[in-house]
C-alpha positions as CSV (number, residue, x, y, z in Angstrom):
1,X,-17.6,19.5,-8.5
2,X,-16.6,15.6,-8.1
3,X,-15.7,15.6,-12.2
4,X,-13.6,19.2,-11.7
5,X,-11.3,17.5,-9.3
6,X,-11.1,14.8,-11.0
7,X,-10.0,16.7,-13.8
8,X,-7.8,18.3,-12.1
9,X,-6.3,15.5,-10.5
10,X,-6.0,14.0,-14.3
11,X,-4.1,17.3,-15.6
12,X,-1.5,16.7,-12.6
13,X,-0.8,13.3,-13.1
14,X,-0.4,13.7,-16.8
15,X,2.0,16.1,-15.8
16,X,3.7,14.6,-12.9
17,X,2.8,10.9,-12.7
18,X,5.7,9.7,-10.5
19,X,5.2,12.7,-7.8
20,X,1.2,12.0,-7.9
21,X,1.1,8.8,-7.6
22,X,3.7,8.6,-5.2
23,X,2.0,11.2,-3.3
24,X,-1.8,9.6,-3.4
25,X,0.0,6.7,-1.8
26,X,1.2,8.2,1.0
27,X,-2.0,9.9,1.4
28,X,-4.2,6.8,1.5
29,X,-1.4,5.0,3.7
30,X,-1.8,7.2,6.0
31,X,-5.5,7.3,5.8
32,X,-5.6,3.6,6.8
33,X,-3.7,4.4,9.6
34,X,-6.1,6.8,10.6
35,X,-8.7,4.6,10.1
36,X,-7.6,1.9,12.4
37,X,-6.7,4.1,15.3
38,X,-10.0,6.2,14.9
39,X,-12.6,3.3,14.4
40,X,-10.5,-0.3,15.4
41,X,-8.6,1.4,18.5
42,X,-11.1,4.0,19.1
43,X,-8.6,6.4,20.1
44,X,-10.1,10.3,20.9
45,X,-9.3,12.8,18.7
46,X,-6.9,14.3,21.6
47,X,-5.1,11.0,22.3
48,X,-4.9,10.8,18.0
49,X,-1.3,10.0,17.2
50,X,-0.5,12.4,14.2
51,X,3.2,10.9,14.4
52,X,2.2,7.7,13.9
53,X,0.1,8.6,11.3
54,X,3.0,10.9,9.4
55,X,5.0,8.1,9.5
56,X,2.3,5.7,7.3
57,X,2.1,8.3,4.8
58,X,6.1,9.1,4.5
59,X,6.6,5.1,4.0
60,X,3.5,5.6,1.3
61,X,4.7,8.3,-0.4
62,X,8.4,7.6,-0.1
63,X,9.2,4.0,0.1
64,X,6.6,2.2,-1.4
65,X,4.9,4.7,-3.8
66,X,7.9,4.9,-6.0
67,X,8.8,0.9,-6.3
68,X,4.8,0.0,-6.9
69,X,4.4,2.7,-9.5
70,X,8.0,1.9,-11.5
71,X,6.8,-1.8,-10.7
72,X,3.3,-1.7,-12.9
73,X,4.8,0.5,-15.2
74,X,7.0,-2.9,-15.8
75,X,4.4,-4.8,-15.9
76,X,2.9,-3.2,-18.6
77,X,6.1,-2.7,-20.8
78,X,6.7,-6.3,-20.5
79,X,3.6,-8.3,-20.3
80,X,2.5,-7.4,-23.5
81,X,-0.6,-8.0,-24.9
82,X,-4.5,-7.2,-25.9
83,X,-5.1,-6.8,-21.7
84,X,-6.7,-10.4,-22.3
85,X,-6.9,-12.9,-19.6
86,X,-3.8,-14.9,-20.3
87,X,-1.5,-11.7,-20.1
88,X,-3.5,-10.1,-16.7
89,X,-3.2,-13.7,-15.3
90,X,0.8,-13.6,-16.0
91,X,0.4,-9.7,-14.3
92,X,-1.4,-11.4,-11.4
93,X,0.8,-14.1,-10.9
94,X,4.0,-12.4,-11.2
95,X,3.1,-9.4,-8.8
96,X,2.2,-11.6,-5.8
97,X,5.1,-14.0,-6.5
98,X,7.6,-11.1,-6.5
99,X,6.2,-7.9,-5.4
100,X,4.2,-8.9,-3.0
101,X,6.4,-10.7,-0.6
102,X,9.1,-7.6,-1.3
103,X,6.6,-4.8,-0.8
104,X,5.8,-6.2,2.3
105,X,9.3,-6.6,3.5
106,X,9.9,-3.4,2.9
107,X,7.0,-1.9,4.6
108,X,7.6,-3.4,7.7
109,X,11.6,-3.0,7.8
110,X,10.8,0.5,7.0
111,X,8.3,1.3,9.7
112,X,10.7,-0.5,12.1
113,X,13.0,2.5,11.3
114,X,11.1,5.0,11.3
115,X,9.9,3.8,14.5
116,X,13.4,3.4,15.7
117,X,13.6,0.1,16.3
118,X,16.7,-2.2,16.9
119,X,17.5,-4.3,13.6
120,X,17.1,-7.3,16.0
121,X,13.7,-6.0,16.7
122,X,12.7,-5.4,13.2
123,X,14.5,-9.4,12.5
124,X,11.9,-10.4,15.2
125,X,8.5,-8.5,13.7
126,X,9.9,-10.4,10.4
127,X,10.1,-13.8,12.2
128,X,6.9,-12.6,13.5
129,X,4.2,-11.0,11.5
130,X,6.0,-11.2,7.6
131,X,4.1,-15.0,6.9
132,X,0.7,-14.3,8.5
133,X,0.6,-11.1,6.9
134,X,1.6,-12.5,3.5
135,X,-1.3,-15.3,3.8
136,X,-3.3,-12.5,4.3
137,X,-2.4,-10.8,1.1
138,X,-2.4,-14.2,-0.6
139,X,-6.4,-14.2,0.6
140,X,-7.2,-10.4,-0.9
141,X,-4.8,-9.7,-3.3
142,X,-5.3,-11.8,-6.3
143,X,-8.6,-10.9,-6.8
144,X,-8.5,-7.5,-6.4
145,X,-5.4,-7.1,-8.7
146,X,-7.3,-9.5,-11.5
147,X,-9.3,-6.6,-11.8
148,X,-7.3,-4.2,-11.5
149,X,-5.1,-5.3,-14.5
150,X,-7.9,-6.2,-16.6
151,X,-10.3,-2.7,-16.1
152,X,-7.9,-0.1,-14.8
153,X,-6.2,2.2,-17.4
154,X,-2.3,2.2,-16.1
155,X,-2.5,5.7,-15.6
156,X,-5.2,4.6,-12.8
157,X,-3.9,1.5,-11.8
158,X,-1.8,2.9,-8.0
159,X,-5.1,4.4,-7.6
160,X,-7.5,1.8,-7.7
161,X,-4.9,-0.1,-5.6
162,X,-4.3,2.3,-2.9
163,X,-8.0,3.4,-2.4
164,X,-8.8,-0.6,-2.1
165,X,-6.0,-0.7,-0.1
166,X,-7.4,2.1,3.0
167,X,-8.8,-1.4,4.4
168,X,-5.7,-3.0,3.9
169,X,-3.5,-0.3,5.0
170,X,-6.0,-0.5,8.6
171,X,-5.2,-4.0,8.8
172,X,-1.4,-3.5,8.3
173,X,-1.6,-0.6,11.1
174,X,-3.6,-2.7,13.1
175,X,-1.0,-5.3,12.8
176,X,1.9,-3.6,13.7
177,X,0.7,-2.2,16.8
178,X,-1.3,-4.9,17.9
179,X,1.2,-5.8,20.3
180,X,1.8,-2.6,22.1
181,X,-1.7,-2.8,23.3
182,X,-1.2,-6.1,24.5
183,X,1.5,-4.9,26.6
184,X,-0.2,-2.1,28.2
């Protein structure tokens, strides 16, 4: 059964990589979401906020799906080589150098909007959140993209990242609403 979806989800991607992709991201963005209000916020399944979750998998599937997968694709057209250490170091380094700190800008201006938020407010969850987040990353990342670049076919590569990334995704969630249960 497991090897049939897999195949399946194999024939799809071969067929529409950008859509699938893009689409797996949102799906395990939103998952992390779930995650952290199920389990970290232990919220019931009546008091479950699907619209919070629906907006981690539209910034998934629509805002950061398409950069990461045209980013690795990059990556790989660029950073040429026989996958050996020097060239998935050079990977490493230049995706939390550049995509790292962008990716992450542009998660949380985008849930500011989605969560209608005043630019001023989103300045201030910059001001905020953006560095701690980033050491955060700086602290997981690395690692977990060393391997990704060195054992992950391409075609794989968004999702190894994304299913690592559920826990990640549960911290970001966590994160950004942190503060609204300290206010209530």
């Amino acid at each position: 059964m497991i090897l049939k979806v897999f195949n399946l989800y194999n024939r799809f991607l071969q067929k529409f990589p950008m859509c699938m992709q893009c689409l797996q991201t949102g799906i395990l963005v939103g998952t992390g979401d779930a995650l952290c209000q199920s389990i970290i916020e232990d919220t019931s399944i009546l008091d479950f906020n699907l619209r919070r979750a629906s907006e981690f998998f539209s910034i998934g599937t629509f805002v950061i799906g398409p950069p990461k997968v045209l980013w690795l694709r990059s990556l790989a057209t660029y950073i040429k080589g026989q996958n050996g250490i020097s060239v998935v170091i050079k990977k490493v380094i230049l995706d939390q150098l550049i995509f790292a700190p962008f990716g992450l800008i542009l998660f949380l201006v985008s849930l500011g909007i989605v969560q209608g938020k005043h630019p001023t407010e989103i300045k201030q969850v910059l001001r905020d959140d953006y560095a701690e987040i980033l050491i955060a990353n700086y602290k997981v990342w690395p690692a977990i993209q060393l391997v990704n670049f060195y054992l992950i076919p391409l075609q794989h590569q968004v999702l190894f990242i994304q299913t690592i990334a559920i826990i990640w995704n549960t911290y970001l969630s966590w994160k950004t609403h942190s503060e609204k249960r300290s206010v209530r």
